[in-house]
N, C-alpha and C positions, 0 to 999 in steps of 0.2 A: 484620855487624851484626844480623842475623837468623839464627833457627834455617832447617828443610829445611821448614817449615810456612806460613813468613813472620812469626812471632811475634819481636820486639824482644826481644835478648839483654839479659837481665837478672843482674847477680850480687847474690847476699845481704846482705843487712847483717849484720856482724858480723868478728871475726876470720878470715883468709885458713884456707884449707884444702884442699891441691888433693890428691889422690888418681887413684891410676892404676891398673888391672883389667886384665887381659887375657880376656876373657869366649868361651867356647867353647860352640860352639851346634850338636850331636848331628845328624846328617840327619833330617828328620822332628821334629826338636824344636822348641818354641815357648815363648816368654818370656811372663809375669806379663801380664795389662793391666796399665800401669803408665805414671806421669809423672816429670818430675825436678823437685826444687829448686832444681835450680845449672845452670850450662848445662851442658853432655857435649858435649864432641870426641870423634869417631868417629874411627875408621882403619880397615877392611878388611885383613885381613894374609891371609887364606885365604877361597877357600868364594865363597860368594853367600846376601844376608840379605833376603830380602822384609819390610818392615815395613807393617803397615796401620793407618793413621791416621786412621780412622772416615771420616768426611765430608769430609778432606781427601783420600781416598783412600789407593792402596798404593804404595809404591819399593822398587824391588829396587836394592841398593847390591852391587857386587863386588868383588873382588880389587883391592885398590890405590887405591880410591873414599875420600873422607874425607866428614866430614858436621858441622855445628850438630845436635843433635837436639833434636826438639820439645821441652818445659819444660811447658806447660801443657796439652797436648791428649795426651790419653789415644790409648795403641799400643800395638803389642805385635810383638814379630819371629817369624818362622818361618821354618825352613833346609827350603828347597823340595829342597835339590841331594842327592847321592850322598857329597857328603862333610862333615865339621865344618865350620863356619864360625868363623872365630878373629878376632876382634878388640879393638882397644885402644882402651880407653875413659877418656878425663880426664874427670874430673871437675873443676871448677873453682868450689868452693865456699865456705863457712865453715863453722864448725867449727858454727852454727848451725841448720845446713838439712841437710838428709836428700838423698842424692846420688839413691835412688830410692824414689818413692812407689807402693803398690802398690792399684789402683782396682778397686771390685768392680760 
């Protein structure tokens, strides 16, 4: 019933819309500041993902780890390790709301 932040899973209003990515994350590479609309299931399928969540702090997710991800508090991933990090991300939205928001 909660994201990995403790924020109350919330879905859209509107028409169902669920979408699925497999997102691949370079050694040394790091993702947008950014939030979601919709809630995101994680999966880990490769690699090791440090995420840091400002004031909630940082979680390093691994191989085989699944996850809620935050929705309203601004993060951002970075692949600390030697190899890609790969993982599958639902998105579980409406066709109203934007699966990822990008914060400046």
């Amino acid at each position: 019933g909660t994201t990995v932040v403790g924020e109350t899973i919330r879905y859209p209003k509107g028409p169902a819309h669920v979408t699925a990515a497999i997102v691949t994350l370079a050694p040394g590479g790091r993702t947008i500041m950014h939030k979601h609309g919709v809630p995101l299931f994680a999966y880990i399928l490769e690699g090791e993902l440090t995420v840091n969540y400002g004031k909630h702090g940082t979680r390093t997710y691994h191989q085989g780890q699944s996850l809620m991800e935050a929705m309203n508090v601004a993060h951002f991933g970075i692949n600390n390790g030697s190899q890609p990090v790969r993982l599958l991300a639902v998105y579980m939205g409406s066709k109203r709301a934007k699966d990822v928001i990008p914060v400046k």
